[in-house]
Every structure is written in C-alpha cells, then in structure tokens.
N, CA, C and O atoms as CSV, one atom per row, in Angstrom:
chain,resi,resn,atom,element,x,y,z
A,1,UNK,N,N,-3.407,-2.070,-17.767
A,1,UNK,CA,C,-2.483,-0.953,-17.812
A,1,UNK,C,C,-1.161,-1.399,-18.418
A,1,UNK,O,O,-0.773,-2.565,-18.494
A,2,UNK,N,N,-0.502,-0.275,-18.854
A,2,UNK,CA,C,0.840,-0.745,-19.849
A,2,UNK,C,C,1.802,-0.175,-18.974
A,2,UNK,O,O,1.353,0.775,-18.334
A,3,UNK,N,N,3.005,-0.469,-18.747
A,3,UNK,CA,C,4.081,0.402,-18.680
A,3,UNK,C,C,5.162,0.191,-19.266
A,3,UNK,O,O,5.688,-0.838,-19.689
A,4,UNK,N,N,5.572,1.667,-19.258
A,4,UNK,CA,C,6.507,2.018,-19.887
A,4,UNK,C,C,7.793,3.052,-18.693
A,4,UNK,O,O,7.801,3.942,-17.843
A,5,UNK,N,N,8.733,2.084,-19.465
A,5,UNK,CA,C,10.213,2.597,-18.753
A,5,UNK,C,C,10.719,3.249,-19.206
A,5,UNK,O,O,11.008,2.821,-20.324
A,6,UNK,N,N,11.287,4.698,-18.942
A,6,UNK,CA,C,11.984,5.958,-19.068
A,6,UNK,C,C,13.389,5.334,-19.743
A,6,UNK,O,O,13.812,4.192,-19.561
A,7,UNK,N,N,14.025,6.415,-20.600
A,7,UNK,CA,C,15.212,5.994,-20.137
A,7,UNK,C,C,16.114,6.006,-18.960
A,7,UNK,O,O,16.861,5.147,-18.491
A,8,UNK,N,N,15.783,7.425,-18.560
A,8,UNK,CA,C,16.210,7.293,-17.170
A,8,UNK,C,C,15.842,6.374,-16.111
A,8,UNK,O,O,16.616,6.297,-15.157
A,9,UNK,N,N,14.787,5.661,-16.116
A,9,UNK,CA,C,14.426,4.668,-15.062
A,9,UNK,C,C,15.247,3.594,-15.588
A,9,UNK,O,O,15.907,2.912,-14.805
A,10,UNK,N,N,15.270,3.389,-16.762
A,10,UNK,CA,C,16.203,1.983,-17.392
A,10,UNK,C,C,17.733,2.432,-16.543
A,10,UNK,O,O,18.138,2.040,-15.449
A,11,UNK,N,N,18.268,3.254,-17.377
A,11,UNK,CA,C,20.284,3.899,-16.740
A,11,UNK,C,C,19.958,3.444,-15.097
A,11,UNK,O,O,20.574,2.644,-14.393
A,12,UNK,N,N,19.130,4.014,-14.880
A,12,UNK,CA,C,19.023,4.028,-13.089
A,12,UNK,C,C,19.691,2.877,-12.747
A,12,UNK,O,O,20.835,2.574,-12.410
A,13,UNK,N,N,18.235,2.113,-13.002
A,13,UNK,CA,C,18.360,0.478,-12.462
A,13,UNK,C,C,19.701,-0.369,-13.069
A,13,UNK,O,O,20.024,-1.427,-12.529
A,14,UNK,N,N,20.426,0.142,-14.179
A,14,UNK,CA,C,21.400,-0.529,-14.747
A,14,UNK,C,C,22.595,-0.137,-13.674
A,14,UNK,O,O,23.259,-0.968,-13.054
A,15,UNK,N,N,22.697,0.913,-13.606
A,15,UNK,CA,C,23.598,1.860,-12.930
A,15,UNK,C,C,23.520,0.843,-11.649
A,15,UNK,O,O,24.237,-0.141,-11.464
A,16,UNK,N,N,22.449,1.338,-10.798
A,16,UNK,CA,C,22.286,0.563,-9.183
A,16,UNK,C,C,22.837,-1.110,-9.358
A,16,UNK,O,O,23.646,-1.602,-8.571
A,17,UNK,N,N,22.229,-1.885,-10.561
A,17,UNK,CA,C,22.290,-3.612,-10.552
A,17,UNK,C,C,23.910,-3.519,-10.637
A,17,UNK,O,O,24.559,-4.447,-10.153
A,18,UNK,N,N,24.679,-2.255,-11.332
A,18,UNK,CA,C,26.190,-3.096,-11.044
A,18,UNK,C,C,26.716,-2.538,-10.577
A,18,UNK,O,O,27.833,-2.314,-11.044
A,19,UNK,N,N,26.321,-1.895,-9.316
A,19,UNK,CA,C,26.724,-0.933,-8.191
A,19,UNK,C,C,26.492,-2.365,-7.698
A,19,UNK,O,O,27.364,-3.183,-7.991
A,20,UNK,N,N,25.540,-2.738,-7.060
A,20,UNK,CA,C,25.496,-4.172,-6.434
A,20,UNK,C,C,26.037,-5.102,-6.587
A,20,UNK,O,O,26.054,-5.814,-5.583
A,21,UNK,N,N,26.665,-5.581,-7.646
A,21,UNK,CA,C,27.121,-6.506,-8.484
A,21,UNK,C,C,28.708,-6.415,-8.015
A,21,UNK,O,O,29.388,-7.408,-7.757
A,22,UNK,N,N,29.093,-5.289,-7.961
A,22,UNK,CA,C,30.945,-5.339,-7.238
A,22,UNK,C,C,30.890,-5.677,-6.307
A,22,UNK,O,O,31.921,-5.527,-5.651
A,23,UNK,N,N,29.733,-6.332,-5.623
A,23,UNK,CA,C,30.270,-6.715,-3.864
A,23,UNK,C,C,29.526,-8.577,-4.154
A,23,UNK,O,O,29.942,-9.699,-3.866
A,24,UNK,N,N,28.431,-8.114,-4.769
A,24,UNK,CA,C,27.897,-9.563,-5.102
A,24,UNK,C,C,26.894,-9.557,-6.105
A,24,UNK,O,O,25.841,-8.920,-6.127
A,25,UNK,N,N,27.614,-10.780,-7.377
A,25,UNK,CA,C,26.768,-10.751,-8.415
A,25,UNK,C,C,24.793,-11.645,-8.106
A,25,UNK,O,O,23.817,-11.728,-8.851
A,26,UNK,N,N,24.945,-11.928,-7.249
A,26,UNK,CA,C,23.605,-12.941,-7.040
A,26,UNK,C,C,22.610,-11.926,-6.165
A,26,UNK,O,O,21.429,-12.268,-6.108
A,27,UNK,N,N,22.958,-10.849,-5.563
A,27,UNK,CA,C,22.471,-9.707,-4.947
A,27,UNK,C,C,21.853,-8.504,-5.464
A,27,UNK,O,O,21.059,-7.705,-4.966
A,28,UNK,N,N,22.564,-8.601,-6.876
A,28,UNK,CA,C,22.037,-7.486,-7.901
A,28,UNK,C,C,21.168,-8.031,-8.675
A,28,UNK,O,O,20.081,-7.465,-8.798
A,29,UNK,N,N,21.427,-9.242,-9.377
A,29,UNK,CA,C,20.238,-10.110,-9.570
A,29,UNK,C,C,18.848,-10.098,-9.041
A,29,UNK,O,O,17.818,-9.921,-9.691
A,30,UNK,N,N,18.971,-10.313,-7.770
A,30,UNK,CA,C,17.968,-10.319,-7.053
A,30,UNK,C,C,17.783,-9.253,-7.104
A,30,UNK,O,O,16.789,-9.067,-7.806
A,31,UNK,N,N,18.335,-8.025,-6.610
A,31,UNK,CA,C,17.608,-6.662,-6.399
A,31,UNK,C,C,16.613,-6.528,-7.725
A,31,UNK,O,O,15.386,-6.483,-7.637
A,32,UNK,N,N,17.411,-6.468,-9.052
A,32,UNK,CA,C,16.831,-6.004,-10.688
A,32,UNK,C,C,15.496,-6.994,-10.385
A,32,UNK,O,O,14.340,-6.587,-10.499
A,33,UNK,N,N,15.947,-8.697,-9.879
A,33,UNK,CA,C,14.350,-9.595,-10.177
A,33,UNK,C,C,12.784,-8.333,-9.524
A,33,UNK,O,O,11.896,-7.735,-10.130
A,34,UNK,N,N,13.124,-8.432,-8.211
A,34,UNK,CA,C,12.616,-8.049,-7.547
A,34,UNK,C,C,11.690,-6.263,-7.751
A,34,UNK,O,O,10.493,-6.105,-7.513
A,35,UNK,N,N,12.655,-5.140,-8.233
A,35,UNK,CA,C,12.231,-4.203,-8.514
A,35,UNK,C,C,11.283,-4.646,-9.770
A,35,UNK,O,O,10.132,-4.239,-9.610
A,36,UNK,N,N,11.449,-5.259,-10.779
A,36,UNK,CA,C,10.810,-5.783,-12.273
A,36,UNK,C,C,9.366,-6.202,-11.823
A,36,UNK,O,O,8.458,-5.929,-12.608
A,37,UNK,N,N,8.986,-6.971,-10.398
A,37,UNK,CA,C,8.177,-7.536,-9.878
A,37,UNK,C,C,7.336,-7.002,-9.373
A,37,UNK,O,O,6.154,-7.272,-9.582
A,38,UNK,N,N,7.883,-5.805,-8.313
A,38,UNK,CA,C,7.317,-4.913,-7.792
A,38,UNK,C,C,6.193,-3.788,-8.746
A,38,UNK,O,O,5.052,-3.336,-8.652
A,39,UNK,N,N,7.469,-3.714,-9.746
A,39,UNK,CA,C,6.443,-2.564,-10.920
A,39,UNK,C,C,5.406,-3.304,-11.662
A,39,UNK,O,O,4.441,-2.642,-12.045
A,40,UNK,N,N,5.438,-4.440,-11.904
A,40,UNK,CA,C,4.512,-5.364,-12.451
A,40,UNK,C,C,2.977,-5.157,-11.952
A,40,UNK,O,O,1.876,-5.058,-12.494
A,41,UNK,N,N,3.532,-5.144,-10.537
A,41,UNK,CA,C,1.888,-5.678,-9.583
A,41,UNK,C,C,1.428,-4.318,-9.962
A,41,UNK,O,O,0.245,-4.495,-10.255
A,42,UNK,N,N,1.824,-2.507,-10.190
A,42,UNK,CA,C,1.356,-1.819,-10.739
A,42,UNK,C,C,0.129,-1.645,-11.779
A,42,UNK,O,O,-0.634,-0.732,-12.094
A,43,UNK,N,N,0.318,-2.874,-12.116
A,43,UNK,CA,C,-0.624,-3.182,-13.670
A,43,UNK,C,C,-2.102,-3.457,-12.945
A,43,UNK,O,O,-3.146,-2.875,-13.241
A,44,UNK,N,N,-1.981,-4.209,-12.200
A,44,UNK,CA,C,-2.973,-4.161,-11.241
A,44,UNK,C,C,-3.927,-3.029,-10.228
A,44,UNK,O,O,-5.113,-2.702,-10.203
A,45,UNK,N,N,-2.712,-2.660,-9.452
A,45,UNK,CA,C,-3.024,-2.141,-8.379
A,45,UNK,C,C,-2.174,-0.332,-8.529
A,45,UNK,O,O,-1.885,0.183,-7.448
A,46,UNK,N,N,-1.985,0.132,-9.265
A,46,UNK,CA,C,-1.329,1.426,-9.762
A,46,UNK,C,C,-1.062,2.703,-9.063
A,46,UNK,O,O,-0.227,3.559,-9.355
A,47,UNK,N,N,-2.174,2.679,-7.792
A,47,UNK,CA,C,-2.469,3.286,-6.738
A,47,UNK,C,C,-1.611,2.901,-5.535
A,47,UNK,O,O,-1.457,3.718,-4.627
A,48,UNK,N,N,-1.067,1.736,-5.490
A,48,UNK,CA,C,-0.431,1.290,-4.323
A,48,UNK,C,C,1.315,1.508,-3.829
A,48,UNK,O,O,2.070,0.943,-3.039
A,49,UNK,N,N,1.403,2.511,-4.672
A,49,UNK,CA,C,2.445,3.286,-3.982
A,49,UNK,C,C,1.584,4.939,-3.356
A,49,UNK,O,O,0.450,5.415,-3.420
A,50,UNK,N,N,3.450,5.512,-2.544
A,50,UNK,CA,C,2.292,6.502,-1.737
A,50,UNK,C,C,2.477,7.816,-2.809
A,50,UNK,O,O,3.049,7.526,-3.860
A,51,UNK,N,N,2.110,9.032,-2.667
A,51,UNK,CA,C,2.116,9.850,-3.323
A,51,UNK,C,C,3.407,10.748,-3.288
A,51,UNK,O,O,3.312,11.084,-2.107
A,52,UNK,N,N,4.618,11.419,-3.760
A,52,UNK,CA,C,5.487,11.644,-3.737
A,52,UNK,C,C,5.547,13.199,-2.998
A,52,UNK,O,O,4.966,14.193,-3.435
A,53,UNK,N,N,6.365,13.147,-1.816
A,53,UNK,CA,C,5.992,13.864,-0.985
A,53,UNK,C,C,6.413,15.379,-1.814
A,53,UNK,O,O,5.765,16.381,-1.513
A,54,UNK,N,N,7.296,15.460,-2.648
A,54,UNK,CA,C,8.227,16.466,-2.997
A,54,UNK,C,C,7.239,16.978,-3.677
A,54,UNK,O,O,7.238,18.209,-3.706
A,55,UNK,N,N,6.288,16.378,-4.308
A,55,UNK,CA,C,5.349,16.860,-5.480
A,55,UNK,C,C,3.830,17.026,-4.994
A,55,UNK,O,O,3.130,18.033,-5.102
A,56,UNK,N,N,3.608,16.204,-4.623
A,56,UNK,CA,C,1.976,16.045,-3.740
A,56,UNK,C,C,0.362,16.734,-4.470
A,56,UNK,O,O,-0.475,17.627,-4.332
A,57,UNK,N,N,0.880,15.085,-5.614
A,57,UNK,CA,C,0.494,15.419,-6.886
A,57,UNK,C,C,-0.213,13.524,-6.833
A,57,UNK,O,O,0.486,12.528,-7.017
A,58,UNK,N,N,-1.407,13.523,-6.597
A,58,UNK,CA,C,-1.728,11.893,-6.846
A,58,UNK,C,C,-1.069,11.092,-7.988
A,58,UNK,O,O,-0.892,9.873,-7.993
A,59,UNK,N,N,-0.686,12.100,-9.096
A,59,UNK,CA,C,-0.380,11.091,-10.531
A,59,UNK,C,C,1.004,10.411,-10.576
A,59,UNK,O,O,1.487,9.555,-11.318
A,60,UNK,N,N,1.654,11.382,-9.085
A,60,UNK,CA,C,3.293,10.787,-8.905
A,60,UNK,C,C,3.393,10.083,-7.657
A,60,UNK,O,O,3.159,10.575,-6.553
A,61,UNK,N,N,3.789,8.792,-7.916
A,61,UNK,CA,C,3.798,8.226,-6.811
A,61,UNK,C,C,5.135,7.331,-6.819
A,61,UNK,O,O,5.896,7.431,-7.781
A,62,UNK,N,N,5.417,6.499,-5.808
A,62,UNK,CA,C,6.528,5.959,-5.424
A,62,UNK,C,C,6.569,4.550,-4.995
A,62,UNK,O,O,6.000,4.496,-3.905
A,63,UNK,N,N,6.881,3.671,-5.267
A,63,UNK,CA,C,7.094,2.537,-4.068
A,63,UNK,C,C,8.587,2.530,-3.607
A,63,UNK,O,O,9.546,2.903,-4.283
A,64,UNK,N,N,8.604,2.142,-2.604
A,64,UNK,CA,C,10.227,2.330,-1.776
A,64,UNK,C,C,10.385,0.558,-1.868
A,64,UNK,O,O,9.435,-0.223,-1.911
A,65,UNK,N,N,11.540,0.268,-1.880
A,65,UNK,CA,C,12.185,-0.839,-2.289
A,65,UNK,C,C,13.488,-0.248,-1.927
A,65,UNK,O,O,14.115,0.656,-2.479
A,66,UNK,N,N,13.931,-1.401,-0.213
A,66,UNK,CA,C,14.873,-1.402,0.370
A,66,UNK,C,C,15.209,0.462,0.351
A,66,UNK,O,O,14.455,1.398,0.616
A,67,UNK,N,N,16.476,0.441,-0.029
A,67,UNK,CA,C,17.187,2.446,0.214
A,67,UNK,C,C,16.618,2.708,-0.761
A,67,UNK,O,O,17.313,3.688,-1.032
A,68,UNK,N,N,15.678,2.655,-1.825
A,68,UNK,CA,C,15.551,3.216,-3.277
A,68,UNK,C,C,14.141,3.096,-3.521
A,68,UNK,O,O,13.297,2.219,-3.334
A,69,UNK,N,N,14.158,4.484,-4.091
A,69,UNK,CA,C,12.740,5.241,-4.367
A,69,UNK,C,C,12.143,4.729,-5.985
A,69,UNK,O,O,12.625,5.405,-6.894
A,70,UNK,N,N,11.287,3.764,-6.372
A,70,UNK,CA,C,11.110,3.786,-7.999
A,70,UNK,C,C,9.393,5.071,-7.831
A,70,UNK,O,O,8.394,5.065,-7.110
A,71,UNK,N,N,9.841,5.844,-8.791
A,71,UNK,CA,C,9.123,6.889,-9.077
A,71,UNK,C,C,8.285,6.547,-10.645
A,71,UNK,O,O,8.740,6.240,-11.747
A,72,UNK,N,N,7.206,6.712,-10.268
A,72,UNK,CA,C,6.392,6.617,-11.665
A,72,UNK,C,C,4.586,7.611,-11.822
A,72,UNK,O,O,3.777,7.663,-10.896
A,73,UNK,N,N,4.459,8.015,-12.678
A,73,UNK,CA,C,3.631,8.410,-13.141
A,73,UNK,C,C,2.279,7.500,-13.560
A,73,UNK,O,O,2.434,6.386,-14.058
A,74,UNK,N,N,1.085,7.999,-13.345
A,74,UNK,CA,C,-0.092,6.909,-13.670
A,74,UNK,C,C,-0.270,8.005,-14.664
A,74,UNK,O,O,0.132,9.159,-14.515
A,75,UNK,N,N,-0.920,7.525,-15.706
A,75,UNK,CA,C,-1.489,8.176,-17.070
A,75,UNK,C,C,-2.686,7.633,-17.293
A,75,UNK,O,O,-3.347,6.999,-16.470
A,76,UNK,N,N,-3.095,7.975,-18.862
A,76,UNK,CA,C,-4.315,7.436,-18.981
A,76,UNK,C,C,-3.933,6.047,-19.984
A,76,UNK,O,O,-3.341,6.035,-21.063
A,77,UNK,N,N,-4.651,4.619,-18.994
A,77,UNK,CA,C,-4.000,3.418,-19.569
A,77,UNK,C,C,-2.498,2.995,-20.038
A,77,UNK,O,O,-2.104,2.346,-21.008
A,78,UNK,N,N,-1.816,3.632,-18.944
A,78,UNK,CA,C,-0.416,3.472,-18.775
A,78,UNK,C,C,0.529,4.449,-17.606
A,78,UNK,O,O,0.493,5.667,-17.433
A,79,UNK,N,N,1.159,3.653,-17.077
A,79,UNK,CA,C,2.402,4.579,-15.866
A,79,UNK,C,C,3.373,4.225,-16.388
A,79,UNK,O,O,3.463,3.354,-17.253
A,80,UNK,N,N,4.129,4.794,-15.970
A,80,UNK,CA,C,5.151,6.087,-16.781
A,80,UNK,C,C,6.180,5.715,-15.549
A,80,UNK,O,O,5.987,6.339,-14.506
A,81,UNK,N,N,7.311,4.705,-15.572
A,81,UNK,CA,C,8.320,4.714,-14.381
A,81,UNK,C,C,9.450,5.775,-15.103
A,81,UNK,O,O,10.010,5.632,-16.190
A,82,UNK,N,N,9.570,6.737,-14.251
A,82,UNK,CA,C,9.912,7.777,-14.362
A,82,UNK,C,C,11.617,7.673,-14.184
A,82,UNK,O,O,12.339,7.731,-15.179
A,83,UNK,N,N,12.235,7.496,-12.657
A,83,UNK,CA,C,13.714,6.918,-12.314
A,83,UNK,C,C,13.618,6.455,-11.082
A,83,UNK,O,O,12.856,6.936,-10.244
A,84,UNK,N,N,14.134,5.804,-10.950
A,84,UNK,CA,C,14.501,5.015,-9.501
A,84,UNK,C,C,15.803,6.228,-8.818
A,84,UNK,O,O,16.737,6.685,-9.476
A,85,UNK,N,N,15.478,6.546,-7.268
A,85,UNK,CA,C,16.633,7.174,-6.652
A,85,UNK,C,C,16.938,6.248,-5.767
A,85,UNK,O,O,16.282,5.207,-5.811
A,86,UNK,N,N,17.966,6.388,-4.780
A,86,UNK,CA,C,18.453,6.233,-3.571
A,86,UNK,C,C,17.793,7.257,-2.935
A,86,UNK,O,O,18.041,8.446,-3.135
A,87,UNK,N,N,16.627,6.669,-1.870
A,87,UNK,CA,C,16.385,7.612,-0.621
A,87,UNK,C,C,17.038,8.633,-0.121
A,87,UNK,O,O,16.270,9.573,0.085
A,88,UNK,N,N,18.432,8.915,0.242
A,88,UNK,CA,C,19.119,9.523,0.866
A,88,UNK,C,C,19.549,11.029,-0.562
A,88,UNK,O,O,20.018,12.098,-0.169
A,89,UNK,N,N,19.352,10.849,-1.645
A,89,UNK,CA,C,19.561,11.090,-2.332
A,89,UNK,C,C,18.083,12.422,-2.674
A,89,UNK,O,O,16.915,12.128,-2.418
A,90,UNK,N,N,18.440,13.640,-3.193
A,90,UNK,CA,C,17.658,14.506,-3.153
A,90,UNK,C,C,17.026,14.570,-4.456
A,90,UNK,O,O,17.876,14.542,-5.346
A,91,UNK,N,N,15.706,14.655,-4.931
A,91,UNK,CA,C,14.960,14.067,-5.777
A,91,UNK,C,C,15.013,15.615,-6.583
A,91,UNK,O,O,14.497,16.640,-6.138
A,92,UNK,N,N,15.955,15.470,-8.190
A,92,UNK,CA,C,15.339,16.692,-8.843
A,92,UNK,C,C,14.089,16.930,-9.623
A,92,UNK,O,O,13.856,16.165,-10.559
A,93,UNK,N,N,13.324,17.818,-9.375
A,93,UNK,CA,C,11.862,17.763,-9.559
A,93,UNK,C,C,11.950,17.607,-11.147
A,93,UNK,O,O,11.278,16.706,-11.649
A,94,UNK,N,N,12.680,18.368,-11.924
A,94,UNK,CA,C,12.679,18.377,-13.334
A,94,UNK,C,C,13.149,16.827,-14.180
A,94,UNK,O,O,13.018,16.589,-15.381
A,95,UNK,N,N,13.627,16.070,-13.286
A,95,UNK,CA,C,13.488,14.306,-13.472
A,95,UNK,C,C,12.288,13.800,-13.905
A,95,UNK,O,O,12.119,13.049,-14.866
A,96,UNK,N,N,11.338,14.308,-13.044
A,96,UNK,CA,C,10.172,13.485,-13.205
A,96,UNK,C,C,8.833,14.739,-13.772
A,96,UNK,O,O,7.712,14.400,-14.151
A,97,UNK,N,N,9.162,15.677,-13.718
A,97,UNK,CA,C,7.960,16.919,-14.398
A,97,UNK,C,C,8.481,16.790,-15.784
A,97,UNK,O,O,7.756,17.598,-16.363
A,98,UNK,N,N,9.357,16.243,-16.786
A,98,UNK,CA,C,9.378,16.989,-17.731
A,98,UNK,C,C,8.207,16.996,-18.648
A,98,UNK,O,O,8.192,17.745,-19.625
C-alpha cells in the first residue's frame, strides 16, 4: 500500500510540531517521529485504526495518538491521510468527504 499525505494532513502536523516546539523543541520532534511511524505500520495493517465515529463509513478511519486524531482514508492500493485534529476539537465532515 502507498500513502499519500493531504495537504491538509501535511499544514496539520506542521502547525501541531511547532505548537509543541514553543514549550520544547525535542518534544515536537518526537511527537512528528512518532506520528510518521504510526502511519507507516498502515502499509501493513490499514485496518488498524477504528472507524470514524462522525462518519461510520469503514473507508474512514482514525488512529488516536496522544490528544490527536490522524484521519485517513483506505483506497484502492493506497490511504489517503486526510488531517490530523486535536480530539477536543470538532471534526468538519467536509475535511475529509471532499
């Protein structure tokens, strides 16, 4: 499987790594290593996030990582990371349907 990053999933994660980065640069680091890692094992296992409750749609799914939602799409021979939210944060459906 291939993936491919949105632009909006790219801004996201840029946005969040130096939101992190004003309190501690070795923390945002880690967060960006870590999310990069997480979407990886996707390639594998593509199914192993849960299904996105807002949508409740198998092809949209989620893994949660710490407060933050990475949202992605499975396709055919490729997912589709759609944007990363903050949990607390209300998910606009037209983000990830377009």
């Amino acid at each position: 499987m291939r993936i491919i990053w949105s632009p909006l999933a790219v801004g996201r994660a840029s946005e969040i790594t130096d939101y992190i980065a004003q309190d501690k640069a070795s923390a945002a680091k880690k967060w960006v290593d870590t999310v990069f890692s997480k979407v990886e094992q996707l390639k594998s296992s593509p199914e192993i996030g849960r299904i996105v409750p807002e949508i409740n749609d198998s092809q949209f799914r989620e893994i949660i990582y710490g407060n933050y939602r990475i949202i992605y799409r499975i396709e055919n021979k490729q997912i589709s990371i759609l944007t990363i939210r903050h949990g607390r944060q209300i998910l606009p459906i037209n983000e990830i349907k377009a």
